[in-house]
N, C-alpha and C positions, 0 to 999 in steps of 0.2 A: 504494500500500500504506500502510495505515494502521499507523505501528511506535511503538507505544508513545507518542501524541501528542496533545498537549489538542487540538480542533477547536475552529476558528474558527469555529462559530455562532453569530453576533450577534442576540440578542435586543433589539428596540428596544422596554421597556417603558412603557407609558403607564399610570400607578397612578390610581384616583379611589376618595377616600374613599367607602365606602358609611353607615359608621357607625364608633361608637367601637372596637369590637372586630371589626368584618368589613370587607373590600375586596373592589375590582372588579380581578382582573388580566388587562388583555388588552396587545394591541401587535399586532408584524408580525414575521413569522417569515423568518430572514436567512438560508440554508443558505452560507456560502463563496459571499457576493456576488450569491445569485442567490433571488429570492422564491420562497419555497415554500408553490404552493396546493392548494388541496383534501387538506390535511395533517391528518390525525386526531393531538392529542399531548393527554397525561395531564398531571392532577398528582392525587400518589398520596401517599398517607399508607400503613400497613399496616394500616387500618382502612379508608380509605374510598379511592374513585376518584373523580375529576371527569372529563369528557372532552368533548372539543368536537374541532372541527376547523376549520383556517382556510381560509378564503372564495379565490374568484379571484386577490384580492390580496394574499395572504398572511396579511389578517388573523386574528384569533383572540381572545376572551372569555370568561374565566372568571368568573360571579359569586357574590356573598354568603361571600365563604372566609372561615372563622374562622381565628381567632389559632393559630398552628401551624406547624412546620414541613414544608415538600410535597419531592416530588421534581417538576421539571417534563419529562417525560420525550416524546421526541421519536425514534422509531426505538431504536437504542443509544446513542444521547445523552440525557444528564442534565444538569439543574443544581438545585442546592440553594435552596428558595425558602423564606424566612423571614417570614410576618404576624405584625404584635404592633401592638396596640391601632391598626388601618389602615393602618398601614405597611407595604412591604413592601419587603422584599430579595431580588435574585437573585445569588447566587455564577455563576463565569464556567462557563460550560456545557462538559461532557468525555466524550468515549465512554467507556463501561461493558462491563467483560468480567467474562466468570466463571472464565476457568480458572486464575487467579493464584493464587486462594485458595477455590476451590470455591464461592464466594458472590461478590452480586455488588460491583464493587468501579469508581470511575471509574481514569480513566489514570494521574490523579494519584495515587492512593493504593497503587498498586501497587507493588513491590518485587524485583520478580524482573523475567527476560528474558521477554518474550513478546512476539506477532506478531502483527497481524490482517491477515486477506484479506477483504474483505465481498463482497458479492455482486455494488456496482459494478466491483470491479474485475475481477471472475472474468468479468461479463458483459464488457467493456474487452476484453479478453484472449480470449474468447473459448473458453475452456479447458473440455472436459466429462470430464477426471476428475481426480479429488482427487492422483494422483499428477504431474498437470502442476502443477496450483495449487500444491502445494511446491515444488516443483526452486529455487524462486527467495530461498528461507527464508538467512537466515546460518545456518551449521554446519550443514546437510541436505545429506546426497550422498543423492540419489534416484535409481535408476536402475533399466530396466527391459530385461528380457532379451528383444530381439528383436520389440515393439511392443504393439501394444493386446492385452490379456487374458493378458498370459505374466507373469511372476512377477514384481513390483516390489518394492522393498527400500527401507528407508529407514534408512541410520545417521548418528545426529547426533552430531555432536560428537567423532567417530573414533570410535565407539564399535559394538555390533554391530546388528545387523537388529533380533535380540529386547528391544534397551534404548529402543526410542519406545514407549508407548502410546498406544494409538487411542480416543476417545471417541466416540458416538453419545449427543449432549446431555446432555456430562458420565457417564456411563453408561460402562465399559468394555465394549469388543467387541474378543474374542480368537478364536481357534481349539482349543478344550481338544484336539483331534485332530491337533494338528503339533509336528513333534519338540522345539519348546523354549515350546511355548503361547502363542505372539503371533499379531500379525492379520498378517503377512507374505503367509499363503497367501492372504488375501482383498483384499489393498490394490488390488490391479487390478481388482475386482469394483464399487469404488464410484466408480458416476459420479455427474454435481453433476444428479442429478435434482430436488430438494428441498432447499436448502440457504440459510441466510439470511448465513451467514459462517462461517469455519474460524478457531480461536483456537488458538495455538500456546505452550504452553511449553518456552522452551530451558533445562536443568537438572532436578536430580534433583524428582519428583514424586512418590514414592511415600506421603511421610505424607497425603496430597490423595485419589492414586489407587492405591494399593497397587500389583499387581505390573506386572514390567515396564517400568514408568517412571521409570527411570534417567537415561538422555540427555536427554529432552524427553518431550513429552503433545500430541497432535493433539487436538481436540473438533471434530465433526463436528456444526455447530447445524443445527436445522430451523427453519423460518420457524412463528411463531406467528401462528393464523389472523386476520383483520380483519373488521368488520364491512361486509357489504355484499358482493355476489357480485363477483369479479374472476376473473381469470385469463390465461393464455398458452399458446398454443400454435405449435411451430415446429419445423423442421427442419433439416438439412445434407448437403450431398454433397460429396465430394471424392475427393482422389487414393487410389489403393491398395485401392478401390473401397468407401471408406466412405460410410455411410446413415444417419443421425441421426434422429429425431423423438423430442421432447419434447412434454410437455401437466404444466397446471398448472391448479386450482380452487381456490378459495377461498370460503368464507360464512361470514357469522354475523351476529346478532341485533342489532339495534340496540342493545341494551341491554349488551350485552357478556359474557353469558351463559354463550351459547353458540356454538362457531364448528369450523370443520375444514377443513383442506387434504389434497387429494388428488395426488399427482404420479406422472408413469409416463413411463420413458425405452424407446427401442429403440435401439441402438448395434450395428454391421454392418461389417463389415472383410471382404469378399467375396477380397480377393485377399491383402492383406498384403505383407511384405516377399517373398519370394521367388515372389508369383504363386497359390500355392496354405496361406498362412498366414492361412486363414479363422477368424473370430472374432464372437462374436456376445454381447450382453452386454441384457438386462431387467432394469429395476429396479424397482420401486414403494414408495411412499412415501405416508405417511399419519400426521395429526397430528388430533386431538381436543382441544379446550380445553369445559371444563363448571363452571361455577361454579355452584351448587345455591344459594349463599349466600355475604353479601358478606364474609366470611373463610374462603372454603372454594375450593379450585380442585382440580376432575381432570383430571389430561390423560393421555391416552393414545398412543403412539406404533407405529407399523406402520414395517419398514423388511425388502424382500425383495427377491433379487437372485438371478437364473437365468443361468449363464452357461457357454459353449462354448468351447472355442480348440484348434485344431489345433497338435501341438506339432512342434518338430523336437528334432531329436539333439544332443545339447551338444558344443559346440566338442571338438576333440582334437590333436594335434600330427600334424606332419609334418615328421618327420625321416627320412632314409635312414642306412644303417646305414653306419659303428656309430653307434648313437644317444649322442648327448651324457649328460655329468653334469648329474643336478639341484641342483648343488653352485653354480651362476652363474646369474645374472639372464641371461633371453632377450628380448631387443630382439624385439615383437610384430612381424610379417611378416606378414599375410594372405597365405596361399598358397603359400608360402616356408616359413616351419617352424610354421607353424599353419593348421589347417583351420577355417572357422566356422560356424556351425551348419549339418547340413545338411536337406537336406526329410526329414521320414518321416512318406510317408502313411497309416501308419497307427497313429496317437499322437498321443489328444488326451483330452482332460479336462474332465470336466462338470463345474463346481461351484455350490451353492446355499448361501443363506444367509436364515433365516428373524430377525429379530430385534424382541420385543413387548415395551413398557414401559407402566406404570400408575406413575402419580406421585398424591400426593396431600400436598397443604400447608394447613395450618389455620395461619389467625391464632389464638392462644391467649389474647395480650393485646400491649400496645403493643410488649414487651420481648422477648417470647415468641412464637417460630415453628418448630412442627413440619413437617416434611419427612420424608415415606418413598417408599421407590420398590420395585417389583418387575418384574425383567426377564429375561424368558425369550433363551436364546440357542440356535441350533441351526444347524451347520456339517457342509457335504457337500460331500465333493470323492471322485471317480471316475476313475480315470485305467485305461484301457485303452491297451494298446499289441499288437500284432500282430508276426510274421515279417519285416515288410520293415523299410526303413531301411537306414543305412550299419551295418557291421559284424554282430558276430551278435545276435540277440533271441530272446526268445521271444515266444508269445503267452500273457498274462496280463490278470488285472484286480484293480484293489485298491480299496478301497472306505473313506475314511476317513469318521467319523459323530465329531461330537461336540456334547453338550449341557452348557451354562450355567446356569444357574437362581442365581440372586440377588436377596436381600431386604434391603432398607436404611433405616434407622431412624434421624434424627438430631434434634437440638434445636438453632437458631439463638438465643441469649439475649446479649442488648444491654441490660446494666444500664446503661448512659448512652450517650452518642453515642459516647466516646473507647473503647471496647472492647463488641466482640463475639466472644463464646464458641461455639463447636460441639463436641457434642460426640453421639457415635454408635456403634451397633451396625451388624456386616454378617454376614450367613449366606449362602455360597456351595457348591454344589455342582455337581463337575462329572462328564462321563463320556466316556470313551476310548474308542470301536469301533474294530477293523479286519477286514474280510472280503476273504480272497484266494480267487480263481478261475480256475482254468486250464482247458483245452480240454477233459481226458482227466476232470476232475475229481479227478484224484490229486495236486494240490496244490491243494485248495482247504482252508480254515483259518477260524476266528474268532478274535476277542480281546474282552476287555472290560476295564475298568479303571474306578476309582471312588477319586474325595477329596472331602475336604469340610474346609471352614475357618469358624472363627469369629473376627470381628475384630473389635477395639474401636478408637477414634482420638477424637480432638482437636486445637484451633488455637483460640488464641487473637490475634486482629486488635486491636493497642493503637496509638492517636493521639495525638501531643504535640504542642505547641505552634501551635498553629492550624493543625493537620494537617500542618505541614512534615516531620514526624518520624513515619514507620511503622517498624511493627515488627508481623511476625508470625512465632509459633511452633507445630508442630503433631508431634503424635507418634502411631502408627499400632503395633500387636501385631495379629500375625494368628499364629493355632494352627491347625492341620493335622489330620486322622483321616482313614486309609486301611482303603477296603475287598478283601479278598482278590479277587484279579481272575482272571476267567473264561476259559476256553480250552476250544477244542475235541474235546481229546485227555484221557485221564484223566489221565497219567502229565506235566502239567503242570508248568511251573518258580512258582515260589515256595508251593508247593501247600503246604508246609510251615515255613515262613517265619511266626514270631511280629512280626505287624507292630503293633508300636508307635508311640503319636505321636513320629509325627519333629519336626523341630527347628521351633520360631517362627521367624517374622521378626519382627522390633523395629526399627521404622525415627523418626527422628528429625529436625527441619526448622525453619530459624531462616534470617528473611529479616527485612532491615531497609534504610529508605533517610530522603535527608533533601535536603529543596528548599530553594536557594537562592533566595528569589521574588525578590530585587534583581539578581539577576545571569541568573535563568533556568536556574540549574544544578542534576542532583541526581546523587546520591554514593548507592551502591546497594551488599548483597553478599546474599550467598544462601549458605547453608551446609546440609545435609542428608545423611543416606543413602537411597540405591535400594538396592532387591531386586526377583528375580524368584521365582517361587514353581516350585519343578520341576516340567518338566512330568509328565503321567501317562505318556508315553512314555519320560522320562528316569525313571521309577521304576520301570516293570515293561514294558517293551521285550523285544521279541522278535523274532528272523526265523525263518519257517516253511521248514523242510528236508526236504522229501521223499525224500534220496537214504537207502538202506537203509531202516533203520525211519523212517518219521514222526514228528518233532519240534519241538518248538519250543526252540530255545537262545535263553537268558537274556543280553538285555544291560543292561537298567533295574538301578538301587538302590533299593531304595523308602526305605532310611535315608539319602537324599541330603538338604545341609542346603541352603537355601534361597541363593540368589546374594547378595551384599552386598558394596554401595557405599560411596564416601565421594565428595562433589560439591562445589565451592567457585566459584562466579563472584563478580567483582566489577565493577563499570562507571563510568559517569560518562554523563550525557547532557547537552547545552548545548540549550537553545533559543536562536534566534536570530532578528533582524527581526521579531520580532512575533508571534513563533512560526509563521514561514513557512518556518525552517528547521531541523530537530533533527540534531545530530551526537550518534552514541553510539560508545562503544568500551568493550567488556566482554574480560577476562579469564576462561579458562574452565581450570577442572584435576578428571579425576574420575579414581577408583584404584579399579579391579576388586580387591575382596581377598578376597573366596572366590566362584569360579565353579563351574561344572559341567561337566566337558569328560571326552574317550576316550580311555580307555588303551589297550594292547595285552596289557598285564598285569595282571591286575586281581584280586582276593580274590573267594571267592565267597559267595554270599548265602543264608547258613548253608547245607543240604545242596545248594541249585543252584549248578552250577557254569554258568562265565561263559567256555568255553574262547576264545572269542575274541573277548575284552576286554570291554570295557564302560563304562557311567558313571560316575565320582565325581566327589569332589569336589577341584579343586584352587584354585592361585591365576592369578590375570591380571593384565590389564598396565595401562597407564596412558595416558588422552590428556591433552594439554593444548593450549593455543592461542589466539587470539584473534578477536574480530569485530568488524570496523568496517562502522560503516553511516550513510548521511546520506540523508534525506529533504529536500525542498525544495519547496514551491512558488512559484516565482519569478513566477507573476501568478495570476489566480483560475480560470483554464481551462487551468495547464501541472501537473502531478504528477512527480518524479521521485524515485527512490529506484534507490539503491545499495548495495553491500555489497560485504568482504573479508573471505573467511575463511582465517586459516594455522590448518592442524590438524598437530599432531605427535602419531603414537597408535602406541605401543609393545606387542609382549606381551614377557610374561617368557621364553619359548620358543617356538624357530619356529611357524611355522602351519604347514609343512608339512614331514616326518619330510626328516632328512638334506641340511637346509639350514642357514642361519646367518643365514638374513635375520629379522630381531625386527620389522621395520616390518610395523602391522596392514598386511593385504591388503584392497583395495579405498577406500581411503581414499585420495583427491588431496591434499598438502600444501596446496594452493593453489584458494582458489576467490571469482570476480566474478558477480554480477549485476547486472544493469541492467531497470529496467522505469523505460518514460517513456511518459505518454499528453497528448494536446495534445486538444483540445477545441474544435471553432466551430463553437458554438451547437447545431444537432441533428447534427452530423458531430463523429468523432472518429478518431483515431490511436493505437496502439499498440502497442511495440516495447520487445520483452524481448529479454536475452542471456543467457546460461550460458558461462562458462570454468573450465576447471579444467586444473592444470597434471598428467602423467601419472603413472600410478599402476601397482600392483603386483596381479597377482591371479594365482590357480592355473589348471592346466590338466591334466587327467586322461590319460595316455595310455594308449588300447586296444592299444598295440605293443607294448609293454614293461610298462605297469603300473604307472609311475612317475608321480609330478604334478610338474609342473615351474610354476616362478614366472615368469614373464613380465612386461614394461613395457609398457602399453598408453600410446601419445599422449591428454591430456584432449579432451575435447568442447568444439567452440564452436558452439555450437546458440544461432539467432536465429530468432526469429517473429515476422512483421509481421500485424498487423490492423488493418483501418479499416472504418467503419460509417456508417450515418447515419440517423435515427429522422424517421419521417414521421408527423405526426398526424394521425389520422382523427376526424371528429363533433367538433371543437374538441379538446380535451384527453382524451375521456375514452377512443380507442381510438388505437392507436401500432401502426405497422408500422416493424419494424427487422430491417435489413438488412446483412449484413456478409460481408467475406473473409478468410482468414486466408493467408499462405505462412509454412508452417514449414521449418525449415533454410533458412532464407532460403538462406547463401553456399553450400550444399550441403559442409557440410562432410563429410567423411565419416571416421566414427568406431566402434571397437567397445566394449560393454558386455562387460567380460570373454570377449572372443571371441565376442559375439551380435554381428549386422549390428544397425542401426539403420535407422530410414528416412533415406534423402534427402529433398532437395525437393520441397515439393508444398505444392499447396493444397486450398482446398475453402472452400463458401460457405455464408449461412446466411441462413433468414428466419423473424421471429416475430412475431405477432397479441396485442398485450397488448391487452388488455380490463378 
């Protein structure tokens, strides 16, 4: 794992004059000790490209460069290349990310916590979905209810499920159809069909990405297309009766023009955890790059996902009478005073997700770069359930629909090198469906729902003293307009309700850091507020009631005010050896201080009444904690990287009525990883761990009707992989081949009362070309 860390690619330059004002720059391209051939890398001004690529032996030649400064760009690696009258200088070469500061930015210049996963290492790891590729993050508790396709969670930092946002290349993707508007309902939906690396931020992101992005910010990058046809294709089978195949394509024009990737996954769970928890998961994936003109680029993006999962029944307790107080913590028991999920075959849930983007960036002039983007979103989840199962059911079906649409307009201005300014408009519009359907048709229903936001923002990016000293700040106003929403019935709840713009969010963001280049050290803090923006559910919410007259009772506010943060990290990172080893340790503290949560008693929403409770607005609680992490490479073929997270995450009142426990639920105080991969030559080794110390979560009972809080034991979940790459036709075709055993020691654990898998494996093999 790449955390926050200059790379050692040694460029070995060899400069020869051409003239007084132009040089030849070529050499031999060094990747971490090992020659890198047949390499296409850039050097790029924001006016012009050079591009070559190097020979069998690494080599590579740039000629005739004028006086100027380039970027020499090489994959996600950069270094700063300075010509002046023949001369040339290269700065020491650093991987570049973007989600720090929405632009791009190297490792060095960055100021905040953030994470990279690349693509080596996912393929290492052997991981195909985006919620395996976390679990391993400091401050992420990732967890997934019961295995591939059932609902996965991510909260960082002790903080709740709805405080990550999710990016698709910088670009949010949410669910405007779930009860608090995050990507939760879809995080199991993305697997790493199309992926060039995952960029993480730990800390508040809202002035960046607006809502949501409280805790941290996932970006989901797509690989930008190459010139020249390539591609891979491959599979997997394993335990639990999974089916894999993957396919990937690639082209484009020698010139650089034009190019596109196509990618398409099938993913297959025939049996699942209990034999009959089938799961079935298609993706496809599609990227366009078009430069019409050499300051002008469009790219376009495709990204759809059809997916199936047979559900079962949520955990419930087992107690015999008389049943206990929910007044004490219950030591978890599988079998004993807790049941865990069990089969119901008839309860399962289709969901799709369509998502289209159009980007387009003009060079304006050396200092000036426009950037706008338009991207459609659209969100389907179907859930039918039937008669059988444990306990009683009906049969029903509910139909959630939601649509995104978003337009984004900004200006990148770089009056000198030491400061770059951004600064931007955004128009969002989203919309709320739900359709329920019953046997008889006497509870069938519609809903509709409708907002839309206007936002303005800025950040400015300032450089002191030969770069040791960043500092950026950036500040974000997003305004709200609600339209009256639609129902089935005439005799409608808010039918009459003067909706007025409800409240802004103002969010605010100030990161600053400073390298010690004699000693290898830098001193970092990060200060900001997050919000969430209420959902369309948490404004005009309803459940449909068939019994006597047909209605719909109100439980949404639509004058709810928007969630708001305050966020503070601070850290320190050491380089060491030669920067063969980073230690970091960051400080984390954020304070919920107006949320959105359920009363029992609640006002109502001028003439509708709300008889059995509803949303507002109140206050939350607070985490804080810390994270240590050390990366290491201790020879040029060994990788290891570590982490310790303590979280202490508070609310201000129970989470669950007629208790006294304040500690958040679902949050482990305590959490380890480990990922080490060893390397010889075309074989490789790799071995991650997860630990977390045990934790507190609810549990619903159908006996009595009470939730009771429970201690579940942490998970110590281990995964071995090992491979090894065979060349076909000299270099240019590769078969690679690999196994995995997950749960290695079989430990066995539950996700708040969900079974996990045990041990098992499964194998894989792919055709790169």
């Amino acid at each position: 794992m790449k955390i926050i860390k200059a790379l050692s690619l040694i460029y070995i330059l060899t400069i020869a004059v051409i003239a007084q004002q132009n040089a030849t720059v070529s050499g031999t391209l060094i990747d971490e000790g090992q020659i890198v051939a047949n390499q296409k890398i850039r050097l790029v001004t924001q006016n012009e490209t050079f591009e070559t690529a190097t020979d069998q032996n690494g080599n590579y030649r740039f000629e005739n460069i004028a006086n100027g400064t380039y970027l020499l760009v090489y994959n996600n690696k950069q270094a700063s290349v300075t010509v002046e009258n023949g001369a040339v200088s290269v700065a020491n070469l650093a991987d570049v990310v973007v989600i720090s500061a929405n632009t791009t930015q190297t490792i060095d210049e960055v100021a905040k916590s953030i994470n990279i996963i690349d693509g080596q290492e996912m393929r290492d790891r052997a991981d195909f979905t985006l919620a395996e590729t976390l679990r391993t993050i400091p401050g992420f508790r990732v967890q997934q209810l019961g295995g591939f396709g059932r609902t996965a969670t991510i909260k960082t930092r002790g903080l709740r499920n709805q405080d990550t946002a999710l990016l698709i290349d910088g670009i949010r993707f949410r669910d405007a159809a779930s009860i608090t508007g995050d990507a939760s309902a879809f995080l199991s939906d993305f697997t790493l069909t199309s992926v060039s690396r995952v960029e993480v931020l730990r800390g508040s992101g809202s002035s960046l990405y607006g809502t949501n992005a409280i805790g941290g910010t996932i970006d989901f990058q797509t690989p930008k297309p190459q010139s020249g046809f390539h591609g891979q294709i491959g599979g997997a089978a394993g335990g639990y009766g999974l089916g894999r195949f993957r396919g990937n394509i690639s082209d484009g024009t020698t010139d650089g023009k034009f190019g596109f990737n196509l990618g398409v996954s099938r993913t297959v769970y025939t049996k699942g955890i209990d034999g009959e928890d089938d799961a079935h998961n298609t993706n496809f994936q599609s990227r366009i790059e078009y430069n019409p003109f050499t300051k002008t680029n469009i790219s376009t993006r495709f990204f759809v996902s059809d997916a199936y999962v047979r559900l079962n029944s949520s955990p419930n307790t087992a107690f015999t009478s008389p049943f206990p107080s929910n007044a004490n913590i219950i030591e978890a028991r599988p079998g004993v005073n807790f049941a865990f999920d069990a089969n119901d075959p008839d309860n399962f849930q289709k969901s799709k997700f369509f998502n289209g983007q159009v980007v387009l960036t003009q060079i304006i002039s050396d200092d000036l770069v426009f950037q706008g983007f338009y991207s459609g979103l659209k969100t389907s989840r179907k859930n039918t359930n039937g008669i059988l199962g444990a306990g009683f059911q009906s049969a029903s079906t509910s139909i959630f629909d939601g649509t995104i649409q978003t337009a984004n307009g900004h200006l990148n201005w770089t009056p000198n090198r030491a400061n770059q300014i951004t600064f931007g408009y955004e128009f969002e519009h989203e919309k709320y469906g739900n359709d329920g359907f019953t046997p008889s048709g006497a509870g069938n229903f519609s809903t509709r729902a409708f907002q839309s936001s206007n936002t303005f923002y800025a950040q400015d990016l300032l450089k002191f003293f030969g770069d040791r000293l960043q500092i950026a700040g950036g500040f974000r106003a997003q305004f709200f307009s609600l339209k009256t929403p639609e129902f089935s019935l005439n005799n409608a709840p808010y039918s009459n309700v003067k909706l007025e713009n409800p409240a802004a969010a103002y969010t605010f963001d100030g990161a600053a850091s400073y390298f010690f280049e004699k000693t290898g050290t830098k001193i970092r803090a990060h200060v900001g507020n997050g919000y969430r923006v209420p959902s369309l559910y948490e404004r005009f919410g309803t459940f449909y009631s068939s019994f006597g007259t047909p209605s719909f009772v109100a439980l949404g506010n639509p004058n709810l005010q928007p969630e708001k943060t305050i966020a503070f990290d601070g850290g320190i990172e050491q380089n060491l050896f030669d920067n063969r080893a980073k230690l970091t340790a960051v400080y984390f503290y954020t304070k919920l201080i107006d949320t959105i949560g359920y009363g029992n008693a609640v006002s109502n929403i001028g003439t509708t009444p709300r008889p059995f409770g509803g949303y507002l607005n109140t206050k939350g609680g607070i985490a804080r904690g810390a994270e240590f992490s050390g990366q290491v490479k201790p020879t040029g073929s060994t990788d290891i990287f570590a982490s310790y997270t303590y979280t202490n995450s508070d609310q201000r009142v129970p989470q669950v009525s007629r208790t006294s426990f304040i500690e958040t639920l679902g949050i482990p105080k305590q959490q380890f990883t480990l990922v080490a991969t060893q390397r010889f030559k075309r074989a490789w080794v790799n071995f991650d761990f997860l630990a977390t110390s045990d934790y507190l979560a609810p549990i619903f009972s159908s006996q009595n009707f009470n939730t009771y809080v429970y201690r579940f034991n942490g998970n110590r979940r281990a995964d071995l992989t090992a491979g090894y790459t065979f060349p076909l036709k000299g270099e240019k075709m590769n078969l690679r081949v690999h196994g995995t055993v997950e749960n290695l020691f079989d430990y066995e654990y539950y996700e708040n009362g969900f079974r996990t898998l045990g041990r098992n494996g499964r194998v894989g093999v792919s055709l790169g070309f």
